[in-house]
C-alpha positions in Angstrom: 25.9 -24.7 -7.7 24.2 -28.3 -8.0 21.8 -28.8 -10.6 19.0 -29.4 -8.4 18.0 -32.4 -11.1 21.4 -34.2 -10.3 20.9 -33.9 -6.3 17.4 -35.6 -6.9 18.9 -38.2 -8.9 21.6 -38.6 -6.5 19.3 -38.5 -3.6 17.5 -41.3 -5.5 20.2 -43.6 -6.1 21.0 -43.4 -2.5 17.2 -44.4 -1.4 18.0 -47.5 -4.1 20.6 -48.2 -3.1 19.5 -49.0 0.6 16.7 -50.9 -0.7 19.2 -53.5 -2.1 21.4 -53.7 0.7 21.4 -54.0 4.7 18.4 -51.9 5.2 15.4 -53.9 6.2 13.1 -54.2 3.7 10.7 -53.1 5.9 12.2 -49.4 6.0 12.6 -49.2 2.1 9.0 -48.5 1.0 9.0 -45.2 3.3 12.1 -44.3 2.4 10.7 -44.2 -1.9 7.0 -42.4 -0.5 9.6 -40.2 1.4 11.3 -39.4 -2.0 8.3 -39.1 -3.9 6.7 -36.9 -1.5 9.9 -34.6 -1.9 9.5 -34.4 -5.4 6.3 -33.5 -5.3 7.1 -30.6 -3.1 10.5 -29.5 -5.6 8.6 -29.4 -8.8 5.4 -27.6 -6.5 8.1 -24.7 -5.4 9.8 -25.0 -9.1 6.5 -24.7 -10.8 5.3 -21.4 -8.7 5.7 -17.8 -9.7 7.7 -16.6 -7.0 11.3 -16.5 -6.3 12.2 -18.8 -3.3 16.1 -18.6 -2.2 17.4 -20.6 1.1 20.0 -18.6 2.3 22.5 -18.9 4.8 23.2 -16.4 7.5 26.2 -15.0 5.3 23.9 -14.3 2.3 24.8 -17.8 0.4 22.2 -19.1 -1.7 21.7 -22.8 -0.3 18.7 -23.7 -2.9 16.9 -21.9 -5.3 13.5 -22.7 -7.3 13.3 -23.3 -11.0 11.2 -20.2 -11.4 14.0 -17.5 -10.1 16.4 -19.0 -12.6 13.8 -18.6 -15.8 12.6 -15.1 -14.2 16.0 -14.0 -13.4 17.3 -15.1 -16.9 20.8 -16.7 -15.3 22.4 -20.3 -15.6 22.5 -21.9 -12.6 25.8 -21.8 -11.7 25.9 -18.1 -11.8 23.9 -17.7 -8.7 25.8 -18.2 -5.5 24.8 -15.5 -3.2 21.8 -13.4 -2.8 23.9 -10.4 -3.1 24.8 -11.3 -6.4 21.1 -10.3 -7.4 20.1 -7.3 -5.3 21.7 -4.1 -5.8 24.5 -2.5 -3.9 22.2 0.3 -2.0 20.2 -2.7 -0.3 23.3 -4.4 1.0 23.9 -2.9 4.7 20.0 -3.7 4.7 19.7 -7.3 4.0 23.1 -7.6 6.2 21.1 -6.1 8.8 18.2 -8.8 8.4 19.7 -11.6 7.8 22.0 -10.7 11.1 18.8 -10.2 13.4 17.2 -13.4 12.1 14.0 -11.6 12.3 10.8 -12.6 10.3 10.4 -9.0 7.9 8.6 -7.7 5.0 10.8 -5.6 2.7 10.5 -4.3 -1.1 13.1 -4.6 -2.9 14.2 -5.2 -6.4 16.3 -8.4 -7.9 18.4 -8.3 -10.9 18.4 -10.0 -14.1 20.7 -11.2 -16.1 20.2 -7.9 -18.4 20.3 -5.5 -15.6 17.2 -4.7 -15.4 15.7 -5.2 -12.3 12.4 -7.0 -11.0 10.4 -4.4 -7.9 9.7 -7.7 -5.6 7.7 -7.6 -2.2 9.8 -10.2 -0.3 8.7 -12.5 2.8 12.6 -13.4 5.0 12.0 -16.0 7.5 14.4 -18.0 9.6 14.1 -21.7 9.6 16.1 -24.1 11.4 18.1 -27.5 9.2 19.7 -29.7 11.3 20.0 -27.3 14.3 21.4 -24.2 11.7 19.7 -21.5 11.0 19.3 -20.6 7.6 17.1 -17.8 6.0 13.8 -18.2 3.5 13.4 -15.4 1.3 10.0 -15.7 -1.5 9.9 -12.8 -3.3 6.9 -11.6 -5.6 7.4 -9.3 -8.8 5.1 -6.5 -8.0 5.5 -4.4 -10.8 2.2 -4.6 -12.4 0.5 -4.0 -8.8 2.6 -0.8 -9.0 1.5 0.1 -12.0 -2.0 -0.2 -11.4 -1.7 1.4 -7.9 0.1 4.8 -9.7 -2.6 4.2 -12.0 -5.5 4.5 -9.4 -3.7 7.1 -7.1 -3.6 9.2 -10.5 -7.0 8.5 -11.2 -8.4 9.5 -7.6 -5.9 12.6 -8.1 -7.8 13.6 -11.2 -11.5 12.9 -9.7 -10.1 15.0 -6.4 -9.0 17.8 -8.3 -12.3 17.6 -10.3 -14.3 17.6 -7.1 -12.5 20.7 -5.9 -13.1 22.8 -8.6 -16.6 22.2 -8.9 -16.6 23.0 -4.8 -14.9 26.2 -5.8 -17.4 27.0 -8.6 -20.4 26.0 -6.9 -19.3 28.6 -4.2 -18.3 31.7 -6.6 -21.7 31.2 -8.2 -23.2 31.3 -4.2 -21.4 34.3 -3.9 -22.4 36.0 -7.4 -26.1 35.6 -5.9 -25.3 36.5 -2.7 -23.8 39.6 -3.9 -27.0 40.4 -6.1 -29.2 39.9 -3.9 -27.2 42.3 -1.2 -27.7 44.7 -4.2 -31.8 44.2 -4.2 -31.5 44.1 -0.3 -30.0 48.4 -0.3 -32.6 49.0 -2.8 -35.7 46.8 -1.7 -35.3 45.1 1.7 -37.5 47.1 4.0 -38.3 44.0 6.6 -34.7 42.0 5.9 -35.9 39.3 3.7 -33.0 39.5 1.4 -30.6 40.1 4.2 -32.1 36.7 6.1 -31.7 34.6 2.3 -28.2 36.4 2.0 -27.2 34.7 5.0 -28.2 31.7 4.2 -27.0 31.3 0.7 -23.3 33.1 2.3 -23.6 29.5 4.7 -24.2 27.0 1.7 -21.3 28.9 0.1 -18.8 28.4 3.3 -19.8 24.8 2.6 -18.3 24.3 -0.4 -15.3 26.6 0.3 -14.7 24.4 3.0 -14.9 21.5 1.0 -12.3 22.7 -1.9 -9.9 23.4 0.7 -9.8 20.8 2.4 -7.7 17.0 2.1 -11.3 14.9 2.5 -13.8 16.0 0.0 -16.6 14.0 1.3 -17.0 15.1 4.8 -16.6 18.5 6.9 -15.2 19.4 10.3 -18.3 20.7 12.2 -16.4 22.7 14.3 -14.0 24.6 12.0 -17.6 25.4 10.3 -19.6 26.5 13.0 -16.6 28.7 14.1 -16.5 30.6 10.7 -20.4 30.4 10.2 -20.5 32.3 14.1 -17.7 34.8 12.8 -19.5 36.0 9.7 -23.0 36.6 11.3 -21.1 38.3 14.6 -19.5 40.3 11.6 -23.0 40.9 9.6 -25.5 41.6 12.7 -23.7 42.9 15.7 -22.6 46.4 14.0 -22.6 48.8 17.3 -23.5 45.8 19.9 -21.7 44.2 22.7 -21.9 40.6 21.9 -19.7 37.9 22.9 -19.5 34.9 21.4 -19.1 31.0 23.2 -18.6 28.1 21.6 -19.2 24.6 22.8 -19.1 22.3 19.7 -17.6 19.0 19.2 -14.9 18.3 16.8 -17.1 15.8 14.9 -17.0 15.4 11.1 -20.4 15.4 8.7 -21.7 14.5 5.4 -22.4 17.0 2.9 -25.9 16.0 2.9 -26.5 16.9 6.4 -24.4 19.9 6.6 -26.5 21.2 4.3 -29.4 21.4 6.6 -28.1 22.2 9.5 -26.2 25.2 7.7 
């Protein structure tokens, strides 16, 4: 490939070069803000982090920024198709894209010199040159966004799992009482008081058990509760009765606070 500093300088002999000879002076100073304008816009995509690779539709690199080369570790003559720098697994895939001419976002990783390879998020986009369409691919390393993503997700993992199991203790303790307090009620509880603070506590505890089952830790399903809640007082207080139970709650989801409360 080109060494993109010998087509500017070639690009630039050939703006001269009209200046000095049958193009009307007129035209020449456009032509040298055209250049410079250009050059401004090379050394802008040479100097920016991300990979930038015009592509034709058979995968061959037309132009490349200075920054994949330092990135990618390779001489510049060693990159002449973009399948030189993906692996073989993505090949069908970027066959595929560059065939629909489609504007995508794909991850995929490039490969450096050493082998190792770069995790890139890449932005493909059809553009058309002189009434051919060609493909722009800018790529961005995303490792370090990675790692701090598996680094969050590990950290909300630990804080879940946290959660749950103070759920789940808060609710062993609830029972521990309610279970005492059932004790006091076969030994004490003439008028029901203990039964009627049973209850209650045995509703706090369905909270929290609830809670530590379930995939969202900050809110409950209103209706799953009021089901259970309805099933274990039919079960406590309708010994020898004909009751029968209906049902008309929305499936709305609550706070813990107010849950609480209405428990």
């Amino acid at each position: 490939m080109p060494s993109p500093n010998e087509d500017w300088e070639d690009l630039r002999k050939a703006i001269m070069g009209f200046g000095g000879k049958s193009v009307r002076k007129s035209y020449y100073p456009q032509l040298k803000d055209t250049l410079h304008k250009l050059q401004r816009f090379k050394t802008l995509l040479d100097h920016t982090r991300d990979f930038i690779f015009l592509v034709d539709a058979d995968g061959k690199i037309i132009d490349v920024n200075k920054s994949s080369f330092i990135n990618l570790e390779y001489p510049k003559d060693e990159i002449s198709s973009i399948f030189n720098i993906i692996p073989e697994g993505y090949y069908e895939k970027f066959k595929e894209i560059l065939s629909r001419k489609e504007k995508v976002s794909i991850e995929a990783p490039l490969i450096k010199k050493d082998g190792n390879l770069i995790l890139t998020e890449m932005n493909i986009d059809i553009v058309k040159f002189n009434g051919n369409d060609y493909v722009v691919i800018v790529a961005r390393d995303i490792r370090k966004r990675k790692e701090l993503e598996d680094e969050l997700r590990r950290s909300l993992e630990e804080k879940e799992l946290l959660l749950k199991e103070i759920h789940h203790r808060v609710k062993n303790n609830l029972q521990i009482i309610s279970s005492l307090l059932s004790l006091q009620s076969m030994i004490h509880d003439k008028n029901g008081t203990f039964k009627e603070t049973q209850d209650r506590i045995r509703s706090m505890a369905l909270i929290h058990e609830q809670l530590y089952q379930s995939d969202d830790l900050a809110r409950i399903n209103f209706k799953k509760y009021v089901e259970k809640l309805i099933r274990n007082l039919f079960h406590s207080y309708s010994a020898g009765k004909s009751i029968d139970i209906i049902l008309d709650v929305e499936d709305l989801y609550l706070s813990i606070e107010t849950t609480i409360p209405l428990a």
